[in-house]
Structure formats: structure tokens, C-alpha cells
C-alpha positions as CSV (number, residue, x, y, z in Angstrom):
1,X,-10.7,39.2,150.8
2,X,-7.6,37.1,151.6
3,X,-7.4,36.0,148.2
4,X,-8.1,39.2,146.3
5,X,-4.9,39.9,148.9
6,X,-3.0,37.0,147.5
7,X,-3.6,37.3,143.7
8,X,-2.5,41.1,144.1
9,X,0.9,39.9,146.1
10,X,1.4,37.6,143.6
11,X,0.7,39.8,140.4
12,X,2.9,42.7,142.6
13,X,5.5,39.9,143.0
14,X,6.3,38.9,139.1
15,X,7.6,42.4,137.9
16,X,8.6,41.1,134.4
17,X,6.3,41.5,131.4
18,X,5.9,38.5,129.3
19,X,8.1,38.8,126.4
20,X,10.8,38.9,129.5
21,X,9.4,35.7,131.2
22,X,9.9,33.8,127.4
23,X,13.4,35.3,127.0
24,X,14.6,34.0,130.3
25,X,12.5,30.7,129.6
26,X,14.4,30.2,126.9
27,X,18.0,31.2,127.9
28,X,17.8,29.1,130.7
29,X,16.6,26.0,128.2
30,X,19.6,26.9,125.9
31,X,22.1,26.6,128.8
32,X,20.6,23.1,129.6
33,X,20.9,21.9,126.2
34,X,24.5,23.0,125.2
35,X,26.1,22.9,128.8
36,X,23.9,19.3,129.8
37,X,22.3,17.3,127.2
38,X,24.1,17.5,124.1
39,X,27.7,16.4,126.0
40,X,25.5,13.6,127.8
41,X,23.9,12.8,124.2
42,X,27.2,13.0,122.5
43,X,28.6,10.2,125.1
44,X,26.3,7.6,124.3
45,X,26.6,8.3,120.5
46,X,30.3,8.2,120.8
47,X,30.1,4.9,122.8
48,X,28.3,3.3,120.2
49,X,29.7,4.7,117.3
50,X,31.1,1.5,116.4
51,X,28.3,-0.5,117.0
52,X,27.1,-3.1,120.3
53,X,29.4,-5.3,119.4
54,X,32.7,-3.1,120.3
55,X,30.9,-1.3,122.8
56,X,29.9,-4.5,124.9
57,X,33.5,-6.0,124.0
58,X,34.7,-2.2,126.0
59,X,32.6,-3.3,128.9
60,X,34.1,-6.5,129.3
61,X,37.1,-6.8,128.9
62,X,38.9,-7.2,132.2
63,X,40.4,-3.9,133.1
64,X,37.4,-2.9,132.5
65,X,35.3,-5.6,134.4
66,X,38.0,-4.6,137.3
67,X,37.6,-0.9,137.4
68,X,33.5,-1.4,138.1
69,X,34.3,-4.4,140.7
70,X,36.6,-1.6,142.3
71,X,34.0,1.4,142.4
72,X,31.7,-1.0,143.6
73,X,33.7,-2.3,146.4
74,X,34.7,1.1,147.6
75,X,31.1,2.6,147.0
76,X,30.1,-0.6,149.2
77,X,32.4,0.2,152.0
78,X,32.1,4.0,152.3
79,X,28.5,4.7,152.0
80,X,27.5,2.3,154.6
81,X,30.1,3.4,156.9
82,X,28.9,7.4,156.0
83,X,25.2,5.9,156.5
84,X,26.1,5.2,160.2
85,X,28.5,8.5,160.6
86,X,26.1,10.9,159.1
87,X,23.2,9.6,161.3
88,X,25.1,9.8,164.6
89,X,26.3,13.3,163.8
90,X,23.2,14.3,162.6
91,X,21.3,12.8,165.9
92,X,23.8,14.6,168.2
93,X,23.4,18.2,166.2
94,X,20.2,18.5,166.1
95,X,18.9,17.2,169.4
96,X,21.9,17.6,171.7
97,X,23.9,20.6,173.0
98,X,27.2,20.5,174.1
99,X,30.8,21.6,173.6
100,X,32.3,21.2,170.2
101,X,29.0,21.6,168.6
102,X,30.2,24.3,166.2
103,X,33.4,22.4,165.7
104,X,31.6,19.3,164.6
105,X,29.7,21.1,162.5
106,X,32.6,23.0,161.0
107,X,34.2,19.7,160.2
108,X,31.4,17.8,158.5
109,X,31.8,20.5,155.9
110,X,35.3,20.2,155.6
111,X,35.3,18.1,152.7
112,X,33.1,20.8,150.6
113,X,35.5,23.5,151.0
114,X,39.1,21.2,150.6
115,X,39.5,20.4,146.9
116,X,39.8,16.4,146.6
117,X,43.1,16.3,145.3
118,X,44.9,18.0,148.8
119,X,42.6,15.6,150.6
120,X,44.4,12.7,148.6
121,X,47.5,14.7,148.7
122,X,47.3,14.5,152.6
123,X,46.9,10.6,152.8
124,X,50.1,9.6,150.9
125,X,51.7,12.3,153.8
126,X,50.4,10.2,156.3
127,X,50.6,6.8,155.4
128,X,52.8,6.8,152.2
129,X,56.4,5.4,152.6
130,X,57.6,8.2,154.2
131,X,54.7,9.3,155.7
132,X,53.6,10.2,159.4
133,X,52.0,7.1,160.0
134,X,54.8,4.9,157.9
135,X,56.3,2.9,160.9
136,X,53.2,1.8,162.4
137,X,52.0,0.4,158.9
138,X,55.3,-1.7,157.9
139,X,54.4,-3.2,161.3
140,X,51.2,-4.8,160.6
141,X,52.0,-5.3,156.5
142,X,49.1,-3.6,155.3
143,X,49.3,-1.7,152.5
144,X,47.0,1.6,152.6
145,X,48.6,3.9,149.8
146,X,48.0,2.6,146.3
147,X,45.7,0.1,147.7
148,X,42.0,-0.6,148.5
149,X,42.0,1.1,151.9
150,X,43.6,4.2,150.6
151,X,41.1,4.7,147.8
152,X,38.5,3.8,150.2
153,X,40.1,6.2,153.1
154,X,39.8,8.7,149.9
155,X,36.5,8.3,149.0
156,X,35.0,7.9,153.0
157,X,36.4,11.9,153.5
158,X,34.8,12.8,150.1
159,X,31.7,11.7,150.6
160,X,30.8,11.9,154.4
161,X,29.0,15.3,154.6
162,X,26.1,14.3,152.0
163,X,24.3,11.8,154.6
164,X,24.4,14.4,157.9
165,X,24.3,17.4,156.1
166,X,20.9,16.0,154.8
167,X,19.7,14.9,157.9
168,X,20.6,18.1,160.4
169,X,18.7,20.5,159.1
170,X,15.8,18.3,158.8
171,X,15.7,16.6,162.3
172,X,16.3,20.1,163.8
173,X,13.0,21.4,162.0
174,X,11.2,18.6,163.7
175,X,12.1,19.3,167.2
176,X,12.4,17.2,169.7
177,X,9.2,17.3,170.7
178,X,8.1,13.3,170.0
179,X,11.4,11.7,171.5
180,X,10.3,13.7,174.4
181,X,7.0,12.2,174.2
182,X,8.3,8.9,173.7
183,X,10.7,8.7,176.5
184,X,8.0,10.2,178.4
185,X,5.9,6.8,177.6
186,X,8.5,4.7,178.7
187,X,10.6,4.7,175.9
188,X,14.5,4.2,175.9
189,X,16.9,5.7,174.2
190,X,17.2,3.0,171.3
191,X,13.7,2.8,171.1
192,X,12.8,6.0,170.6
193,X,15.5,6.5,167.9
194,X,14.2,3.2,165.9
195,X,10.3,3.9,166.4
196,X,10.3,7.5,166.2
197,X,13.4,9.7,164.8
198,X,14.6,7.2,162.0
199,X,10.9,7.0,160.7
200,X,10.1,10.6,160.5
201,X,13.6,10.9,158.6
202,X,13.5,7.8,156.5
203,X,13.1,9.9,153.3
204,X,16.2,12.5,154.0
205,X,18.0,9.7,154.7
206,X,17.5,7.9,151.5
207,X,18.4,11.1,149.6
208,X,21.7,11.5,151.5
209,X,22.5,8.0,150.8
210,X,21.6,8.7,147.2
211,X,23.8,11.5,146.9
212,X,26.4,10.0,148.8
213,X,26.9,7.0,146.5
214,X,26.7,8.7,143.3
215,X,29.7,11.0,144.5
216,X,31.2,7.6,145.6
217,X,30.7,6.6,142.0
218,X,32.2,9.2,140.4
219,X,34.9,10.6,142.0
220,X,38.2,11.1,140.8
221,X,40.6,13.7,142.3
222,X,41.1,11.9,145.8
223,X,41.5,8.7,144.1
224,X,43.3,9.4,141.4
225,X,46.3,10.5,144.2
226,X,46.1,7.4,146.4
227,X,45.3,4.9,143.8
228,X,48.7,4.8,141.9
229,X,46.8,4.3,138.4
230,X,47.6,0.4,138.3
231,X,45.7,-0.9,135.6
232,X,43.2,-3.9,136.5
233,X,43.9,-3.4,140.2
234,X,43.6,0.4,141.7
235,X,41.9,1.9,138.6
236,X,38.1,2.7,139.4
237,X,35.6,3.8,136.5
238,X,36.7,7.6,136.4
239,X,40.2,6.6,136.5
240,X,39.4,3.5,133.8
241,X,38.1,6.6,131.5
242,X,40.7,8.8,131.9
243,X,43.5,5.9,131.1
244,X,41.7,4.8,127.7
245,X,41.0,8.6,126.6
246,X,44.9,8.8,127.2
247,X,45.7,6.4,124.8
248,X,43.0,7.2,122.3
249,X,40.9,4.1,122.8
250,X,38.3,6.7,122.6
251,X,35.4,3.8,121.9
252,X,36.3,2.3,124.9
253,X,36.7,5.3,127.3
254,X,33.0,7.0,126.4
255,X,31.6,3.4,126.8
256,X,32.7,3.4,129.9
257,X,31.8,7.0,130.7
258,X,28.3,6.2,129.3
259,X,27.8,4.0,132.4
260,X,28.5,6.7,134.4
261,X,26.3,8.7,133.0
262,X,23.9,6.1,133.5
263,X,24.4,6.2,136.7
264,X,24.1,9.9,137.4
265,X,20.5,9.5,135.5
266,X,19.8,6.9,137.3
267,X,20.6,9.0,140.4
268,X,18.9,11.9,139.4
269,X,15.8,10.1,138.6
270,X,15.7,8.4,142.4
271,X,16.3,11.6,143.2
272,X,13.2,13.1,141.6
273,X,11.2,10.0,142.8
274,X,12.6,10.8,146.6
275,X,11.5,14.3,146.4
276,X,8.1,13.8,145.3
277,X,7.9,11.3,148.1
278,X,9.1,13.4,150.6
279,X,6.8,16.4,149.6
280,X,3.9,13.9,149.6
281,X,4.9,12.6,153.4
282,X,5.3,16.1,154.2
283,X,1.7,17.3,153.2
284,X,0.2,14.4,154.7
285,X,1.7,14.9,158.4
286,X,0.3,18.7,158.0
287,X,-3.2,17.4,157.0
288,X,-3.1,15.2,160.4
């Protein structure tokens, strides 16, 4: 009886003949392959247009050998520091209450609702020359503004909702049911968030670290403000791109963007692999 119920509630559900299904089908493959694949296609094609030889010789060169040492080193710095942020935020959302809660919350999204280049724009206001912050930093002699810690400054505000905004909805789903039960055994409060929490989150917490690095990767508007554009030194990958396709070293500039793109598949395939991963923990821990 149930699934005679079912079948009907599904059949009741889809309201769109066939010849509709096809049509949307079909629209939405179109969009994928003129708004998705054939710009990513037409990267790699223009990236080695002019054979391995020039391509590799883009890679490289130094600029170019700077711009990823760069992305790396700021990816390297943020993302951890985001790791340990997102996790502590994410810990006291979903299993505390206290006062600020909503404020916390409010500012962990921040980031998604200021555009990148205000959040840039903001940083050379406070520790720029003339900046808020300006007489405390020609005190200690380190340079923030068109320098390392400003793009990495940029790139940390960016970036730091992806880990807890991962991780809160999922740890409040679980409850706080088995810290309970742990503390209840004995358990501190380190102990219970090793042996118990982290585990049943390892896989959201992967994804946000995923997601957060990728945007690390490729962002642009924040550090393109801070950075100052100097070529070999403040230039990351995006900004490496944008400086070639300025000057019509168009071989160059997509060979760099086609690591980039290499990236983001790269990402998204983790991505997919994390996913099916999760899903499969998921249905396991319902089956027990």
C-alpha cells in the first residue's frame, strides 16, 4: 500500500510531459556548454596554441615561477589559519549559547555580502601610509600594504566563512547528544572534541577546506587592492594573468590561466569525491 502511495506521489509530483522534461534537459546542457566548457576548452587551446615548448617556457619564467610561489604562500598561510577559525566558531555555534551568538553569526558572513574590492579598499585605510593604524606600523618596520601580510590579511577575510559555514549547520544537525555522552564517561573537554566531534565532521571539514583554498587560489579583487601589482614580488596567479593579457602576451596569460583552471577541476573533482564520501558515511551511521 505504502508504495502504490509513493509511486502515485511521485507520478503526482513530476507535472511535465515528456517532450518538456527533453526541452529543459537540453536547455540546461546548452547553458553548460556555452557558458562553462567551451571558455574552459578554449583556455587550454589558447595556452597551447603555440605549442609545449612556449607554453612551458610561460610557466617558467620567473615572474611567472613568482606569482605561483606567492599564491601558494598566501593559500598556505590563510587556509590553515581559517581551518582553526572556522572550527572554533563553528564548535561555539552549534553547541553553545550565549550572547553575541547572532552577531557572530552575522559576521562570519560578512565577507559574502561585502564585494572584495571594499574589503581591500578598507586595508590600505587602515594600515596604508596614511592609514588608521599607520603610526603603530612605521614603529615596528613592517610593511603590511603592498606586501605579503596585506595580501594575506586580504585573502584571510575572503576566505574565512567557507570552513564554519560548512561545519555549523552540520554539527548543529548532530546535536550534542554524544559529547554529552562522552563527558558523561569521563571525558574532558579536549577529549571529547578530538575523539568525538572532529570525527563525526571530518568530511564537512575537508569540503570547507576544499572550498576555502580554491577561493584562496583564485582570488583577485581583494588582492589586487593591497598587492600594488609589483611584478615578480606582489603579483599572485590572477594578478600574473591579468598583467600579461594587458600587454598582449596572450600565450602566456591563458597558460597561466589554464593552471587555474586546473585547479578549479581539480577542486571540483575532490569535491565530487568528498560528496560521495560523505553521503556514503552518512547512510552507514543510519544503517547502525
Amino acid at each position: 500500500m505504502s508504495t502504490t502511495l509513493s509511486v502515485k506521489a511521485n507520478h503526482s509530483a513530476v507535472t511535465e510531459s515528456a517532450g518538456m522534461r527533453q526541452l529543459l534537459i537540453a536547455g540546461a546542457l546548452l547553458f553548460l556548454l556555452l557558458f562553462l566548457l567551451l571558455p574552459l576548452i578554449s583556455v587550454f587551446f589558447e595556452a597551447l596554441r603555440n605549442g609545449i615548448g612556449t607554453y612551458a617556457e610561460a610557466l617558467t619564467e620567473p615572474d611567472a615561477l613568482a606569482a605561483v610561489k606567492l599564491t601558494l604562500i598566501a593559500a598556505g598561510i590563510s587556509v590553515p589559519l581559517n581551518l582553526v577559525f572556522g572550527v572554533a566558531a563553528a564548535w561555539a555555534v552549534a553547541k553553545f549559547e550565549f550572547r553575541g551568538k547572532t552577531l557572530l553569526i552575522t559576521l562570519i558572513d560578512l565577507p559574502f555580502s561585502v564585494s572584495p574590492v571594499v574589503a581591500g579598499l578598507i586595508y590600505i585605510l587602515m594600515f596604508g601610509a596614511s592609514g588608521w593604524a599607520a603610526g603603530l606600523i612605521a614603529d615596528t618596520n613592517i610593511q603590511i600594504i603592498f606586501a605579503l601580510p596585506g595580501i594575506v590579511l586580504a585573502t584571510i577575510f575572503v576566505t574565512f566563512p567557507f570552513v564554519a559555514r560548512e561545519l555549523i549547520p552540520l554539527m548543529q544537525e548532530q546535536g550534542t547528544d554524544d559529547e554529552q555522552a562522552a563527558l558523561s564517561l569521563g571525558a574532558n573537554g579536549w577529549q571529547t572534541f578530538w575523539h568525538v566531534t572532529l570525527p563525526n565532521v571530518r568530511w564537512g571539514l575537508l569540503y570547507g577546506v576544499l572550498l576555502c583554498n580554491a577561493r584562496a587560489m583564485g582570488e583577485f579583487g581583494a588582492v589586487s587592492v593591497v598587492s600594488g601589482h609589483i611584478r615578480g614580488e606582489t603579483n599572485t596567479m590572477p594578478l600574473h594573468v591579468e598583467i600579461l593579457y594587458n600587454e598582449y602576451n596572450f600565450a602566456a596569460a591563458f597558460a597561466m590561466a589554464s593552471v587555474l583552471a586546473s585547479l578549479a577541476l581539480l577542486t571540483l573533482g575532490l569535491k565530487s569525491l568528498l560528496e560521495t564520501r560523505h553521503g556514503e558515511a552518512l547512510s552507514q551511521s543510519h544503517k547502525h
